[in-house]
N, C-alpha and C positions, 0 to 999 in steps of 0.2 A: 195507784200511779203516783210517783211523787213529785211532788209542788218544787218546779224551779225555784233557784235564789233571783231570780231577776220575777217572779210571778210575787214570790213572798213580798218583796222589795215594794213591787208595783201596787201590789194588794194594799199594803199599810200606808202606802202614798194615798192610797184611794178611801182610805179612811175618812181621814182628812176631805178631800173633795174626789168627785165622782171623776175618774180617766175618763181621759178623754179618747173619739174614737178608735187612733192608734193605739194608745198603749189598752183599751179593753181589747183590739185584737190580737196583740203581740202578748196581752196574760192569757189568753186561749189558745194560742198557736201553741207557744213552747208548751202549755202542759197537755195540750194532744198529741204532740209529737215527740214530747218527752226529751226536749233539747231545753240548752241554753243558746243563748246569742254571743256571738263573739264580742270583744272588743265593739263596745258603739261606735257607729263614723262618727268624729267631730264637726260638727257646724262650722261651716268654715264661714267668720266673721268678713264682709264685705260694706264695712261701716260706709255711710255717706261722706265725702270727702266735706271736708270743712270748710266755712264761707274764704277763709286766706286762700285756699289752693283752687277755690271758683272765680278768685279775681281776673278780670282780664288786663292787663299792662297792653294801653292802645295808644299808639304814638299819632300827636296830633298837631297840623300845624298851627299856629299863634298869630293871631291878630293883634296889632300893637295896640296902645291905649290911641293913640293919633292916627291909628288906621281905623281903630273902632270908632272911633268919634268921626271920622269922614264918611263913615254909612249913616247918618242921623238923616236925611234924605230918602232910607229906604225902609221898608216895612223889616227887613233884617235885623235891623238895630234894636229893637225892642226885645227881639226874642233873643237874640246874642245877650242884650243887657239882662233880662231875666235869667241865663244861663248862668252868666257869672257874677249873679247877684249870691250874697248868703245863702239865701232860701234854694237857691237855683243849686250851689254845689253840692247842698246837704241832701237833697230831692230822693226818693227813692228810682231807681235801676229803669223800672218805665218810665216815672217821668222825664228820666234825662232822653231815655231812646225818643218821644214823644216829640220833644224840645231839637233834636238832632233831626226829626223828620221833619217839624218846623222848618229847620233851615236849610233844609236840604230842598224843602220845596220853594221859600221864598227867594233863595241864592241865586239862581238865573236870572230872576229879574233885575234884581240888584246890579250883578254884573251886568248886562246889558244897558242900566240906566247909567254907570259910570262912563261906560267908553271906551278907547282905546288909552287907557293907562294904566301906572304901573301897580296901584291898588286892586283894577279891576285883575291882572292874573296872579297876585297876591291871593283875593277871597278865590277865583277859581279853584288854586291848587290846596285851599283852606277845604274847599267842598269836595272837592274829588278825593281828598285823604279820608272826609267822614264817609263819602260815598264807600270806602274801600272799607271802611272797618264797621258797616253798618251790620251787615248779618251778626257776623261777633256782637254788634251789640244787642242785637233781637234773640240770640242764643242766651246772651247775659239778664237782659230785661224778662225772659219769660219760663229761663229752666236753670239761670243760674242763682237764683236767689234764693231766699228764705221759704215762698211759698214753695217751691218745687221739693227741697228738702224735707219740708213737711209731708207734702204730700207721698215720698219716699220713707216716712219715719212709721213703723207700726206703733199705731197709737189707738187703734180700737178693739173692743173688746168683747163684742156680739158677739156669741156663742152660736147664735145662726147664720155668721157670716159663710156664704155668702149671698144665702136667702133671704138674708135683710139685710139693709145696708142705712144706714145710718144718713148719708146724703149721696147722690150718684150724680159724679163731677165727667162722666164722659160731654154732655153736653156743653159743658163748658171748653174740656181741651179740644173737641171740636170746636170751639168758636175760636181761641185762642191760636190753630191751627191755620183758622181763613184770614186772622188777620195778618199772621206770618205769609202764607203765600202772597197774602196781596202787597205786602212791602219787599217781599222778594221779587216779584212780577214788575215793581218799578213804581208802586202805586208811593207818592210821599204826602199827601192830602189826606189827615183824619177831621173829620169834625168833634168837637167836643163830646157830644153823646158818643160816637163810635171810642174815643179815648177812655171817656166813661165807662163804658161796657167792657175791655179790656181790663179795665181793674177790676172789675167786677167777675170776669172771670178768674183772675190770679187770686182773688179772697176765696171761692168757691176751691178752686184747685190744694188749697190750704188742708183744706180738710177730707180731700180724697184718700182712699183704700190703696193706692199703690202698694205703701207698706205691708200692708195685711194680708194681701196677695202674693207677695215676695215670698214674705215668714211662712204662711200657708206650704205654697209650694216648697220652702227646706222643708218646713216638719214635714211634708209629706213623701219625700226624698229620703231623709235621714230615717224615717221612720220603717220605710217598705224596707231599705240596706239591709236595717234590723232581720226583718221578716224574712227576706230573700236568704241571710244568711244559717236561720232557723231551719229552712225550707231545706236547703243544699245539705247542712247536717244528715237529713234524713234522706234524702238521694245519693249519700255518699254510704252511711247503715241503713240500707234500706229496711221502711216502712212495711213491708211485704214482699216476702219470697217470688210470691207468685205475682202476674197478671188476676188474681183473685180478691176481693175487696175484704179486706178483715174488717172487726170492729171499730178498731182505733182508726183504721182507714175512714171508715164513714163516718166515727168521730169529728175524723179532718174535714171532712167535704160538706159536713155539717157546720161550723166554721165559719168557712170559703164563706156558706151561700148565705148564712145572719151574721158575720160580722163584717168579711171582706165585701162583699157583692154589694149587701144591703145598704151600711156604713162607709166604709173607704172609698170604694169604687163609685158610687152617688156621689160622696163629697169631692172629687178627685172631676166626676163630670161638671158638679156645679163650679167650682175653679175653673174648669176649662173655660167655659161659658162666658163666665164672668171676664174669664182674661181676652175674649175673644171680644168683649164690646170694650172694655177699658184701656188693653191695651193696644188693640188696633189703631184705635184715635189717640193714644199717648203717642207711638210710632209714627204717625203719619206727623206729629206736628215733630218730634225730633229730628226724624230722618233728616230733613233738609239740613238741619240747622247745626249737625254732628260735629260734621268737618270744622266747623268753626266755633266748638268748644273746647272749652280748657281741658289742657291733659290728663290732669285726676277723673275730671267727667267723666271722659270719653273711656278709661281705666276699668272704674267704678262700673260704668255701662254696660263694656263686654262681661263684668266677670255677671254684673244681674242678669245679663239674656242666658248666660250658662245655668245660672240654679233653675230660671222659667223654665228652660228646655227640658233640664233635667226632672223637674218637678212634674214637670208634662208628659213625660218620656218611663215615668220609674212605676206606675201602674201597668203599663203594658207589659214592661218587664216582667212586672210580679204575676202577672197574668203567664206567662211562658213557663217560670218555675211551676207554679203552681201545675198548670198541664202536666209536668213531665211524673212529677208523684202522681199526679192521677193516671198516667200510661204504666206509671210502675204497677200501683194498685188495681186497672182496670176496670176502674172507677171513669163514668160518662159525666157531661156538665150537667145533667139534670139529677145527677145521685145527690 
């Protein structure tokens, strides 16, 4: 039987380091079925949008210096002056969201302790502007920053991903998640530990698998294409005349059942699995917060739920091909 040029190619790759479980099944398939592959699908690059195009531009109204200094009276004053101290504009994304919850909780009082003047509906329409642009900012503070991108960036390299995992940040985006609904629900009172704990999630989330899972699911998409493509060759020159199983037939389904079944299809469950606890609680903290992310995000986002879907989606696939040569050969799933 002669050795593909994508088998040949694949082999002396493997010289070098040992393939990995796709490509040791795509060097078995083409030389049992005696094809090559088309054209590879291209990876279609779906890079992380960059910190410029995750800014948000949030119009906000302006307390005068003579307006600010006549709040020195309320507990407002202080955190207003920390906000637009140095330290305060440089702050990182949470601590400004933090600082804006601050005054969004101490602002009632304030107004109420001025009175019936013209300062007092001044800070009101000051508060109800941040009131309006608050989720933008919990979107910005908790998925628009540097931590989130990381956690979006394949940066790890376990070979038994995704049976080991290096650190497992679902419980964190789950906390990150309760504290978003409770500032959704109206809650504007953190205490310092609860602040605390919030950062502390966003350092944890830093170094989560999102990425790894992403790239996972294309290689595993672009890889079956390959395979699927292999497959339809020989459904198109059939493999066997008959419903009768030849040898190169059982060659094939020999295969199927140590590389595909054993290898892809395990690794393909253990991705499910894994996506099914990490990114249920990624989801649930986005969901709410979507509508009021920046456009690239929101871009970025749809085209990642298509590669998961797809990535999710393209074992079953290859499961349907595969049937159909074994209906050709008359060949059962346990041959």
């Amino acid at each position: 039987m002669k050795i593909s040029l994508l088998a040949v190619i694949l082999l002396l790759t493997a010289c070098a380091q040992p393939p990995d479980y796709l490509d040791d099944y795509l060097i078995r398939l083409v030389n049992v079925l005696d094809r090559n592959v088309n054209i590879a699908t291209a990876v279609v690059a779906n890079p992380y949008p960059s910190a410029r195009l995750l800014s948000l531009d949030q119009p906000s109204a302006e307390l005068s210096i003579r307006e600010f200094l006549s709040l020195r009276e309320c507990k407002l004053h202080t955190v207003i002056a920390h906000r637009n101290s140095q330290l305060g504009k440089v702050s990182s994304a949470s601590q400004q969201l933090f600082s804006d919850l601050a005054i969004l909780h101490l602002g009632p009082q304030c107004v109420a302790l001025l009175g019936e003047v013209e300062l007092a509906t001044k800070l009101s329409l000051f508060l109800k502007q941040k009131e309006n642009n608050l989720n933008a900012l919990v979107w910005s503070a908790l998925l628009g920053q540097s931590e989130n991108a990381s956690f979006w960036h394949d940066k790890q390299s376990n070979a038994r991903y995704p049976l080991e995992l290096s650190i497992d940040v679902s419980a964190d985006i789950i906390g990150l998640e309760k504290f978003a609904s409770r500032v959704i629900a109206g809650e504007r009172y953190f205490s310092a530990q609860e602040t605390s704990q919030v950062e502390y999630y966003l350092g944890h989330l830093r170094a989560g698998d999102g990425g790894r899972l992403l790239g996972e699911y294309q290689h595993l998409k672009t890889g079956l294409e390959k395979a699927n493509s292999v497959i339809q060759q020989r459904l198109d020159s059939p493999l066997c005349l008959s419903a009768t199983p030849t040898q190169n037939a059982r060659y094939f389904a020999n295969v199927i059942h140590t590389r595909f079944i054993e290898n892809v299809q395990k690794h393909a469950v253990h991705l499910d699995q894994r996506a099914e606890k990490l990114l249920s609680a990624y989801y649930s903290l986005e969901k709410p917060l979507l509508n009021y992310a920046a456009k690239d995000y929101r871009k970025w986002a749809q085209k990642r739920d298509t590669v998961i879907e797809q990535g999710q989606s393209a074992t079953l696939q290859h499961v349907r091909l595969i049937q159909k040569l074994y209906q050709q050969c008359g060949l059962r799933a346990g041959d």
